[in-house]
Structures are given as structure tokens and as C-alpha cells.
PAMIMI-496008 format. One line per 8 residues: number of its first residue (from 1); their letters; for each residue x, y negated, z negated of N, C-alpha, C. Coordinates in steps of 0.05 Angstrom, whole numbers, always signed. Layout:
NUM = A = X Y Z X Y Z X Y Z | ... .
//
This chain:
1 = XXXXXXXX = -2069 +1407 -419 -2076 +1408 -448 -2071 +1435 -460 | -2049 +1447 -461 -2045 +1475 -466 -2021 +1472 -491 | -2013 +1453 -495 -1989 +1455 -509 -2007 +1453 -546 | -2000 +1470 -562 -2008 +1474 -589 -1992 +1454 -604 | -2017 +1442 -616 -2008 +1421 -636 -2017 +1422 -662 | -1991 +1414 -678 -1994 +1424 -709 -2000 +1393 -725 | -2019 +1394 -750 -2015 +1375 -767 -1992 +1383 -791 | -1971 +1365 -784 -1948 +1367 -813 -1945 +1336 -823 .
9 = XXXXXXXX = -1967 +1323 -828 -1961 +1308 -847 -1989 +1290 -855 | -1987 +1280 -874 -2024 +1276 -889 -2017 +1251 -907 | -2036 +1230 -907 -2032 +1213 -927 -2064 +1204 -930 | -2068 +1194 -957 -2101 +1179 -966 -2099 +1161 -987 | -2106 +1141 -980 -2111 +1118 -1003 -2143 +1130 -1021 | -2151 +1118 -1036 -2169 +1123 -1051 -2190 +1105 -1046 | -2219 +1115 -1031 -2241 +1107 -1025 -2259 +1097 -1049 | -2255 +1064 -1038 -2274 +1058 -1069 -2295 +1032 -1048 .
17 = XXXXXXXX = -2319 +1023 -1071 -2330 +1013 -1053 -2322 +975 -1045 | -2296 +971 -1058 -2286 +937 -1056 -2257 +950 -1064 | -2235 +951 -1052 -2202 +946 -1053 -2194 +922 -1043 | -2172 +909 -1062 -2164 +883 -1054 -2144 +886 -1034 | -2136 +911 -1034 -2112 +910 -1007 -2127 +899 -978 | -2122 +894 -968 -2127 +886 -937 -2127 +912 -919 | -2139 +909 -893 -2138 +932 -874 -2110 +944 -864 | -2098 +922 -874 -2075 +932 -852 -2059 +948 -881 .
25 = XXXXXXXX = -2058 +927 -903 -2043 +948 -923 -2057 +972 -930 | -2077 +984 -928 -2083 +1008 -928 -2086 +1018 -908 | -2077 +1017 -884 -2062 +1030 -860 -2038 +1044 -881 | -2027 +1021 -880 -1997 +1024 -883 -1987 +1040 -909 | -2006 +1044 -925 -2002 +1064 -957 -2010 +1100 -946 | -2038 +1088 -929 -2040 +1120 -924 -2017 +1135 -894 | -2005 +1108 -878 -1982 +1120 -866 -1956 +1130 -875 | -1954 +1113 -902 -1926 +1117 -910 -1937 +1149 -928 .
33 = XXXXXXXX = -1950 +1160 -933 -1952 +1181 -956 -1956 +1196 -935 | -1960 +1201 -910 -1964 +1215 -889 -1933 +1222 -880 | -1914 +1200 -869 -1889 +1206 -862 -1875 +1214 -888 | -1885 +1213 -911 -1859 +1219 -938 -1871 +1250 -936 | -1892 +1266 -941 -1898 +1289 -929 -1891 +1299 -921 | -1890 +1293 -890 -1882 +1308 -873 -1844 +1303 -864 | -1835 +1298 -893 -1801 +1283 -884 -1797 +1274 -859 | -1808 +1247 -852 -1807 +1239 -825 -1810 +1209 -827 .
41 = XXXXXXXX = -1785 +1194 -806 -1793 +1167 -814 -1807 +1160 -785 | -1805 +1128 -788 -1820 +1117 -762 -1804 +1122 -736 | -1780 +1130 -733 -1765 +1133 -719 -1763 +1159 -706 | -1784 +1178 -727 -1788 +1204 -707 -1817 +1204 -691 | -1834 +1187 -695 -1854 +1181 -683 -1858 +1176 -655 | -1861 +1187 -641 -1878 +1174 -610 -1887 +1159 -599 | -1915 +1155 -616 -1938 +1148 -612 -1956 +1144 -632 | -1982 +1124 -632 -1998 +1114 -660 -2021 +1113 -652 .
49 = XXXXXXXX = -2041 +1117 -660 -2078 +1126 -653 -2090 +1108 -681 | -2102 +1091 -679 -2112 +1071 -698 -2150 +1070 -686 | -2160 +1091 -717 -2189 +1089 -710 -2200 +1070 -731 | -2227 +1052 -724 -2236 +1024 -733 -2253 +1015 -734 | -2267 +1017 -743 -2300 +1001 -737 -2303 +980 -734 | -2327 +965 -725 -2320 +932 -720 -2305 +914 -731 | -2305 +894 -706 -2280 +876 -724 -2294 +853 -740 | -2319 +850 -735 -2332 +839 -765 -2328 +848 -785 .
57 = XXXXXXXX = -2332 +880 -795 -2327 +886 -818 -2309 +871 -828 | -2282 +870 -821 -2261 +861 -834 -2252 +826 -834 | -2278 +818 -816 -2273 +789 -811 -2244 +772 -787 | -2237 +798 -771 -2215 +796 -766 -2214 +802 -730 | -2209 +788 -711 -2215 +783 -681 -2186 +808 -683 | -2199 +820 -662 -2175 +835 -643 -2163 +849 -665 | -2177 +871 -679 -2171 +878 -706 -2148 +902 -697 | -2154 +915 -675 -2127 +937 -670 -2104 +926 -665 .
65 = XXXXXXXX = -2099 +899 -660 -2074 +893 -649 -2063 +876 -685 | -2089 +872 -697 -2078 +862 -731 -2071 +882 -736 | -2077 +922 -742 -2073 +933 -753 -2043 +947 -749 | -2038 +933 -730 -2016 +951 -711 -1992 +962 -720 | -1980 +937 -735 -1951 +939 -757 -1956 +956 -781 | -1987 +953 -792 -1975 +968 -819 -1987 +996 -812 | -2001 +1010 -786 -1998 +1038 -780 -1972 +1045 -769 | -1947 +1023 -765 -1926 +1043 -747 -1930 +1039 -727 .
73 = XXXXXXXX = -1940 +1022 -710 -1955 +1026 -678 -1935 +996 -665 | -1908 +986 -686 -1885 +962 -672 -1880 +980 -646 | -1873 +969 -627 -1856 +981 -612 -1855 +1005 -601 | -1875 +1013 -604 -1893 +1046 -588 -1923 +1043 -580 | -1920 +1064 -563 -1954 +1067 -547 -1973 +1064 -567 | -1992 +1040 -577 -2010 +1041 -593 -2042 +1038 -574 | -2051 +1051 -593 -2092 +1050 -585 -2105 +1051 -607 | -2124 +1039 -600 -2140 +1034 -619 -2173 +1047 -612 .
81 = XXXXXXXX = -2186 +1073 -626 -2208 +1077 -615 -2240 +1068 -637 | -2254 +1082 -627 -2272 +1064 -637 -2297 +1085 -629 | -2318 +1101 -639 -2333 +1117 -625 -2366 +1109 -655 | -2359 +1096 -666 -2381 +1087 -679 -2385 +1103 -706 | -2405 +1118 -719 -2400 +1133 -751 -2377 +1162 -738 | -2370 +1172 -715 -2361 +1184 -716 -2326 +1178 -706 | -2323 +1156 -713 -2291 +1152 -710 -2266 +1161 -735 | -2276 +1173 -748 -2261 +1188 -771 -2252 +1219 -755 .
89 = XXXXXXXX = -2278 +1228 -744 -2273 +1244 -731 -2255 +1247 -705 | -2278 +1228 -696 -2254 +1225 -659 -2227 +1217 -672 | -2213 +1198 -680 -2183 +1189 -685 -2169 +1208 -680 | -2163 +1227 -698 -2145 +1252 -692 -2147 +1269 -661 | -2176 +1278 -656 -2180 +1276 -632 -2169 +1270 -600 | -2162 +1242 -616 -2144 +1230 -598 -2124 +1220 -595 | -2118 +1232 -622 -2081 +1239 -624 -2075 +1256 -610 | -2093 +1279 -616 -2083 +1307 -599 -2094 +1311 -575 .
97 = XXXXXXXX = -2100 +1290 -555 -2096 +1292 -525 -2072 +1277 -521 | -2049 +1261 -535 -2029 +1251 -539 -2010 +1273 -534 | -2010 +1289 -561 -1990 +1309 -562 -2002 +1334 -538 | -2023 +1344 -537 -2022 +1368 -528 -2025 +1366 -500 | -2026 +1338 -480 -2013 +1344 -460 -1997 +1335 -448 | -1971 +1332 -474 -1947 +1327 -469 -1932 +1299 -463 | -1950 +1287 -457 -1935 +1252 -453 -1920 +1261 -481 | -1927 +1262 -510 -1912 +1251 -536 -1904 +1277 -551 .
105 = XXXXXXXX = -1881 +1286 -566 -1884 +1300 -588 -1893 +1301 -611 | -1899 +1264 -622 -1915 +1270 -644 -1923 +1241 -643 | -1959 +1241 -665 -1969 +1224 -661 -1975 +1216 -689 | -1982 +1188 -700 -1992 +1190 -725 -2023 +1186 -720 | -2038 +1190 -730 -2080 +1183 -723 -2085 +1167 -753 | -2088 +1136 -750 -2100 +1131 -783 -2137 +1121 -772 | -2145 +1128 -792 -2163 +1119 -790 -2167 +1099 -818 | -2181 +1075 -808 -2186 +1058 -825 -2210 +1043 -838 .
113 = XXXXXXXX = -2219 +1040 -859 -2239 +1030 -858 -2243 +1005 -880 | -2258 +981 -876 -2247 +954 -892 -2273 +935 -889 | -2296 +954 -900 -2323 +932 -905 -2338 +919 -924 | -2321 +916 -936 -2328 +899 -960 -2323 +869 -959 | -2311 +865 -937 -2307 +829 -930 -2333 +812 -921 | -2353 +846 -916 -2375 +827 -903 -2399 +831 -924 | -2409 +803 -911 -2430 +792 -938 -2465 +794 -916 | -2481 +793 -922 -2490 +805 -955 -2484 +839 -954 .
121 = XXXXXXXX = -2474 +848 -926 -2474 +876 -934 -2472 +884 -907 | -2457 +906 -903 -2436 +921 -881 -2458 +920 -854 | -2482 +925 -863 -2501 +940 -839 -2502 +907 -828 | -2502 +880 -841 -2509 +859 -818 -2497 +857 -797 | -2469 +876 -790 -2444 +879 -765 -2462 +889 -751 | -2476 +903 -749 -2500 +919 -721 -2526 +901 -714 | -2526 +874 -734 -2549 +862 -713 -2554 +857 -694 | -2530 +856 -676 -2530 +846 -648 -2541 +866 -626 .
129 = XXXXXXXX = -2546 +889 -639 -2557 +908 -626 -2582 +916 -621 | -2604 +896 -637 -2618 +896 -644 -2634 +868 -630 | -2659 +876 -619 -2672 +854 -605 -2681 +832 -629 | -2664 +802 -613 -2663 +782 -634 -2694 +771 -635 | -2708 +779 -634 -2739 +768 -621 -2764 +787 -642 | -2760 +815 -638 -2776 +836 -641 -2770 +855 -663 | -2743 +863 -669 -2739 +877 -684 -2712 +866 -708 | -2700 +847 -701 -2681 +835 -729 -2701 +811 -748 .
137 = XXXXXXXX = -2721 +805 -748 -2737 +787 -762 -2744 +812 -783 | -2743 +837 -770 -2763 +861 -785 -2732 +874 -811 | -2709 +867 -804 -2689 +878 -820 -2673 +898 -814 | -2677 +897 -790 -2674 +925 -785 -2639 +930 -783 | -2632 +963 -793 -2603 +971 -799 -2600 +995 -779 | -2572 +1000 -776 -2568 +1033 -767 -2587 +1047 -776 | -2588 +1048 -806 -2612 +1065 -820 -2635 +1074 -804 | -2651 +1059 -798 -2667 +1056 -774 -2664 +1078 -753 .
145 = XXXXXXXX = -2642 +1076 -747 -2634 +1092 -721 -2639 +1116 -734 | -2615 +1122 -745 -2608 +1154 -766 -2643 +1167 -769 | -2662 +1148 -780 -2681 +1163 -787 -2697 +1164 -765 | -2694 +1155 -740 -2704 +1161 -717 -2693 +1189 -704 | -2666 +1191 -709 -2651 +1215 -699 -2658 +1241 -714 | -2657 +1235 -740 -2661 +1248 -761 -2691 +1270 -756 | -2707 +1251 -756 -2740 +1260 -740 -2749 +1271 -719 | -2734 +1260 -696 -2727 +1279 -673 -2709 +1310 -669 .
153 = XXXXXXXX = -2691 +1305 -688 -2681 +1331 -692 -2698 +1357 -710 | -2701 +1347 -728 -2720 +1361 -746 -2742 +1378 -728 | -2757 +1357 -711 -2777 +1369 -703 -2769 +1388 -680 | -2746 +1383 -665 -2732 +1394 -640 -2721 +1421 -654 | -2713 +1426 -671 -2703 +1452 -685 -2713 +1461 -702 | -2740 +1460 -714 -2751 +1461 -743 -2729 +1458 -763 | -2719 +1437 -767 -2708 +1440 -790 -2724 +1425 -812 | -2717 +1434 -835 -2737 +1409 -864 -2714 +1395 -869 .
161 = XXXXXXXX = -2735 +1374 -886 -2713 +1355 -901 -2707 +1363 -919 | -2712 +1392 -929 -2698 +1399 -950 -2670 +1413 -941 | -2668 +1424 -921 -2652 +1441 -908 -2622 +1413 -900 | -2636 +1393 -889 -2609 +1372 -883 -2606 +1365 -915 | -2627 +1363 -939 -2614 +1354 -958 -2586 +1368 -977 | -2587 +1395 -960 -2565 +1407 -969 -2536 +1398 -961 | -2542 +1385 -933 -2507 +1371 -926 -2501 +1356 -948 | -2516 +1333 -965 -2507 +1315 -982 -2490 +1328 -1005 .
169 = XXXXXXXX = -2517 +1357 -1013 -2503 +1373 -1033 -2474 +1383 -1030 | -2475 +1395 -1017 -2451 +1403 -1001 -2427 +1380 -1004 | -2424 +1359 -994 -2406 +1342 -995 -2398 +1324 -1018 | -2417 +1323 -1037 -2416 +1304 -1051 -2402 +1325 -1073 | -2406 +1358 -1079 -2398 +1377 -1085 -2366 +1374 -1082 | -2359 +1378 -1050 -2328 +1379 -1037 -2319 +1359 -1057 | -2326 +1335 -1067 -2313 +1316 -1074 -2306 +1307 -1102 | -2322 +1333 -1121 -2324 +1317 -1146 -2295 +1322 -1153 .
177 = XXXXXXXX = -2277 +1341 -1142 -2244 +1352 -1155 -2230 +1334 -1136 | -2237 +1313 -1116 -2213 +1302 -1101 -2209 +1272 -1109 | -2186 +1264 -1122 -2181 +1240 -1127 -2192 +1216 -1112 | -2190 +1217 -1089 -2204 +1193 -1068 -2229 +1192 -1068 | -2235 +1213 -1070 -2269 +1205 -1068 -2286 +1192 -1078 | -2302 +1170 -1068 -2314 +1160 -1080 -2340 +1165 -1097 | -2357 +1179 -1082 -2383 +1183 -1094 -2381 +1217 -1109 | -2364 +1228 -1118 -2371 +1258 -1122 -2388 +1258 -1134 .
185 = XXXXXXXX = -2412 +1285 -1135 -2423 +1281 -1154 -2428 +1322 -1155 | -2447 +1332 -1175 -2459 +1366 -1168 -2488 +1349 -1170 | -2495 +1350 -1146 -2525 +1347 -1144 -2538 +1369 -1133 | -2563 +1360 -1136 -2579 +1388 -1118 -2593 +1374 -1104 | -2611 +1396 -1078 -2630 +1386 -1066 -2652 +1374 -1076 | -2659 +1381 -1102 -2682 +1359 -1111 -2675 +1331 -1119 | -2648 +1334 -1120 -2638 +1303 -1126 -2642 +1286 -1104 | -2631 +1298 -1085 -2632 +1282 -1056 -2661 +1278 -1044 .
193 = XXXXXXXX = -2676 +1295 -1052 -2706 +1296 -1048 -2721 +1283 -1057 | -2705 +1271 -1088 -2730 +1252 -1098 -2716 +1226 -1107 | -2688 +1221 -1088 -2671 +1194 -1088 -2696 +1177 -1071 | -2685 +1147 -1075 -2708 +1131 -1066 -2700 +1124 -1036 | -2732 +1134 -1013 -2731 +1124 -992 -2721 +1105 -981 | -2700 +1111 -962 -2695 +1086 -945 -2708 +1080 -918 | -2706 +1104 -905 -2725 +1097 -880 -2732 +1125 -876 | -2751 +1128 -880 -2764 +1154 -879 -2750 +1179 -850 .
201 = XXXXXXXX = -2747 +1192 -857 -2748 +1214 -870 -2705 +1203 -896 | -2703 +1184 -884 -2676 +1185 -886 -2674 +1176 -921 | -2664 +1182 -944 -2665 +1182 -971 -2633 +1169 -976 | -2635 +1152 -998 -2598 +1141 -1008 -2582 +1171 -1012 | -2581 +1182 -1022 -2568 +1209 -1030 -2553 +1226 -996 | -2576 +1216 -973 -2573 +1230 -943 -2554 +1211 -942 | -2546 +1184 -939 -2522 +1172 -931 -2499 +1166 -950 | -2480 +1153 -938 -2455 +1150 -950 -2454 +1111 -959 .
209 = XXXXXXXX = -2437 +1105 -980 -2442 +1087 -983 -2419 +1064 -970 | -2416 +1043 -962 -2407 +1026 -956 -2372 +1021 -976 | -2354 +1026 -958 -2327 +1035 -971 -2303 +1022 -958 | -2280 +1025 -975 -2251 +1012 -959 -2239 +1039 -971 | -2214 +1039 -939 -2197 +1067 -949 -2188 +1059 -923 | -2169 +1081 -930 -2146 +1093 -904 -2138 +1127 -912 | -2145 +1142 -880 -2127 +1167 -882 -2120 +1166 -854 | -2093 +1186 -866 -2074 +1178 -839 -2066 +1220 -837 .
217 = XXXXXXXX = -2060 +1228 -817 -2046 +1248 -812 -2026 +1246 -785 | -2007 +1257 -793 -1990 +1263 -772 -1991 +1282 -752 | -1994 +1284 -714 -1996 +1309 -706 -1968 +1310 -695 | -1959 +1342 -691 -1931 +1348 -675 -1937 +1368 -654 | -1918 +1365 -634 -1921 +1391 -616 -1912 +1413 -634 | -1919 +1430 -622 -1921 +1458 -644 -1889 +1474 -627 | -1879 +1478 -590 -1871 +1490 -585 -1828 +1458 -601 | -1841 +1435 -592 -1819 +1424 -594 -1811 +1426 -624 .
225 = XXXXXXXX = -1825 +1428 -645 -1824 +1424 -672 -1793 +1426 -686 | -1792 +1458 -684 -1770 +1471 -696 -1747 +1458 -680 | -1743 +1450 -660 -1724 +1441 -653 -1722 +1415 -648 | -1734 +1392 -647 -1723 +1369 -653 -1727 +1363 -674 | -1740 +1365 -697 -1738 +1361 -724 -1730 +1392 -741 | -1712 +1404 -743 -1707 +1416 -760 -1695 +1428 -787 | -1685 +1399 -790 -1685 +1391 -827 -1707 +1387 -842 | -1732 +1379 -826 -1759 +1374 -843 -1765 +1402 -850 .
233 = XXXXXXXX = -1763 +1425 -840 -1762 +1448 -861 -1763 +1456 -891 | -1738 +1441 -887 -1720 +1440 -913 -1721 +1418 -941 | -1740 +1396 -926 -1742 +1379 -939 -1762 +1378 -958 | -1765 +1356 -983 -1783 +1360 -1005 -1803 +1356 -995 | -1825 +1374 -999 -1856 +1359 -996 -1873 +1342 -1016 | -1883 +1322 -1014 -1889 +1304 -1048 -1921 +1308 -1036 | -1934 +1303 -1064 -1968 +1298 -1060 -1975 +1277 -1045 | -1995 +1276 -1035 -2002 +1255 -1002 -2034 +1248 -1026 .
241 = XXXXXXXX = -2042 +1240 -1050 -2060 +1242 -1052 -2056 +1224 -1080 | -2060 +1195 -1074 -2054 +1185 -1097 -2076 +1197 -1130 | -2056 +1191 -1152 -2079 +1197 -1176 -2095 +1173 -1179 | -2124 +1193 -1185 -2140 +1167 -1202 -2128 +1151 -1236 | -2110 +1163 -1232 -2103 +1145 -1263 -2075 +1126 -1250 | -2064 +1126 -1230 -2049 +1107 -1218 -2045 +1081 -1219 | -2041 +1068 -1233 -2035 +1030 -1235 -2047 +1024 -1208 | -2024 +1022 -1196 -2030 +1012 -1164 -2050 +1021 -1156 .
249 = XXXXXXX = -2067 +1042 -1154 -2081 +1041 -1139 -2106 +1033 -1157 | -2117 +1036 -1182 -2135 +1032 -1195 -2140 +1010 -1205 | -2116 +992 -1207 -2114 +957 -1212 -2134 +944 -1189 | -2124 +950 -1159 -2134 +940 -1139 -2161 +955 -1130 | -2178 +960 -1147 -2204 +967 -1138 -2232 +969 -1155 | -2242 +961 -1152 -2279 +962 -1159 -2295 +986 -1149 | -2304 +1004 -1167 -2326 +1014 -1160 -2359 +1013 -1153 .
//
């Protein structure tokens, strides 16, 4: 794992909370604005890393092997990972044990996400985790969990809940100038502090809301780069970031 790997190419559909595209077509919008980026077609590709959350969300059995065509993943090494709220993160992750020890020169990582197919609402995909006897009569969600973790940590580090209420600030901040984002907002910590309880200590403002999207990035070896692709230098770079005033993309979505 020594070989340095670069991201040269980036694509994002626009996170809203109901898009009529399907999972696989927003694979395939945030892959293609990824390879026009980074001047690269499917044919300079390697390898394909497809991250996913259950395949209830999307109503769809064996959802990595549905997603497969519209990430680019015909006819090359595809995977599909899956690590639970933190698979946005891991995906790339595990692109770049791909590239950096060398099986591939370059990988694409999309991550996907497509929960609005489920009714009455995203969190019923985790009941099964939940004792059908003792604790799903009671309603119980991830939420649940989070504010169990949430509580344990707090007390394990002194932290307050005013102190975690600053991540929300913080992010919801990052987002009010980025076209995809769904929830931007400038809040403060008293906003988040006096948003209405969901499971104690855990507040609406502390989580994220229930969304469809796709972002995709491209990774490359960093030593092979310059020399098997070295016209992409030279080539145009276009924005990877559709506008919110876009037909296409604003026709097909509900906030």
C-alpha cells in the first residue's frame, strides 16, 4: 500500500429529499460528470467501487449487481460496499486500496443513495434489527441507537450537547453556497438546541434528513498518471456540480 493516489475527477447530482431518477440513473449522472472532468472515458477505467445502503431502500434485490451498468462497473472488477451511515465515507476508501496497492491504475468510487421508494419512511429498512417481540412494538429507529451512542460518548469525554450541537452548525453552514445540498441553512447552536427532541439527547437539527443523490469521484495512481494518460493535462475541465436553476435536474425533484 505505498503507491500515492490522486483524486482527478469528481461528479454530484443534487441531493433532494424525492428525485424521480432511479438509483442506477443517478449513479450514472454523477459518473458521467466525474469522467467529463477528469477527460476520461470508460475505457480508461480499471476498476468500479459502488457504496449503498440497503437494498430495501430502493425496493430492489441484489441492488449492487442493479447498480452496476449505470456506475461503469460492465465488464470490469466491480464491488459493492456497504459499512452502514458511514458508507459515503468508506466507498472511496476502498477505491484506494484498489489503486494504492497496485492491482488497478484507476478506480471510479460512487456512492449512492435512493430512499425515498420506501414507505412510510427510510428508518422502517432497520427493523429487522430490532427484537420483533420487545422493542419494534415500541417504534423503535437507528435514532435510538445514535442517542444511545450519543450519551455514552458525552459522558466518556465530557462533552455537552451544546458542544456536538456545533457539528450541525458547522455543516449545515458548509452547505448554504453548494448547489447539491440539500438542507443548507446559517444556524446556530441555539437553533439546534431548541429543535424538537427526537430521542433524547439526539434533536432534528443533530441529524440529516432522508435523501436521493449520487457522488462519484475518480481515483488514479499518482506514479502511473503522467504517463498513461497524458493528454488529460491538456484537456478542458467543465464544472462537476450541476446548477440549482438546471431544467434537468430541478424538473426531476421535490424538496
Amino acid at each position: 500500500m505505498r503507491r500515492r493516489v490522486a483524486i482527478v475527477g469528481a461528479g454530484m447530482t443534487l441531493f433532494r429529499r424525492r428525485m424521480l431518477e432511479t438509483g442506477k440513473e443517478l449513479s450514472f449522472e454523477a459518473t458521467k460528470m466525474a469522467l467529463d472532468s477528469a477527460g476520461l472515458t470508460l475505457k480508461d477505467i480499471d476498476a468500479v467501487v459502488e457504496g449503498s445502503a440497503p437494498d430495501a431502500f430502493d425496493g430492489v434485490h441484489m441492488k449492487g449487481e442493479y447498480l452496476l451498468d449505470g456506475s461503469g462497473g460492465v465488464g470490469k472488477p466491480y464491488e459493492r460496499v456497504y459499512v452502514g451511515g458511514g458508507t459515503g465515507v468508506f466507498t472511496p476508501i476502498a477505491g484506494w486500496w484498489n489503486v494504492a496497492s497496485g492491482f488497478y491504475d484507476t478506480c471510479i468510487c460512487v456512492a449512492e443513495e435512493k430512499m425515498s421508494p420506501l414507505h412510510p419512511h427510510p428508518q422502517y429498512a432497520f427493523w429487522s434489527i430490532f427484537d420483533q417481540i420487545l422493542e419494534r412494538p415500541l417504534g423503535t429507529t437507528l435514532l435510538w441507537i445514535f442517542s444511545l451512542e450519543m450519551r455514552r460518548y458525552m459522558h466518556k469525554y465530557g462533552i455537552t450537547e451544546e458542544e456536538i450541537a456545533e457539528v450541525a452548525v458547522k455543516n449545515k453552514g458548509n452547505a448554504v453556497d453548494h448547489p447539491c445540498a440539500q438542507l443548507g441553512a446559517k444556524i446556530t447552536v441555539d437553533d439546534v438546541m431548541k429543535s424538537e427532541p427526537i430521542c433524547s439527547p439526539v434533536k432534528r437539527l443533530d441529524v440529516s434528513p432522508p435523501s436521493d443523490g449520487a457522488a462519484t469521484i475518480i481515483l488514479a495512481s499518482v506514479p502511473r498518471w503522467p504517463t498513461r494518460w497524458p493528454a488529460s493535462k491538456t484537456r478542458e475541465k467543465r464544472s462537476t456540480l450541476p446548477s440549482p436553476t438546471t431544467p434537468s435536474t430541478t424538473k426531476n425533484c421535490t424538496t
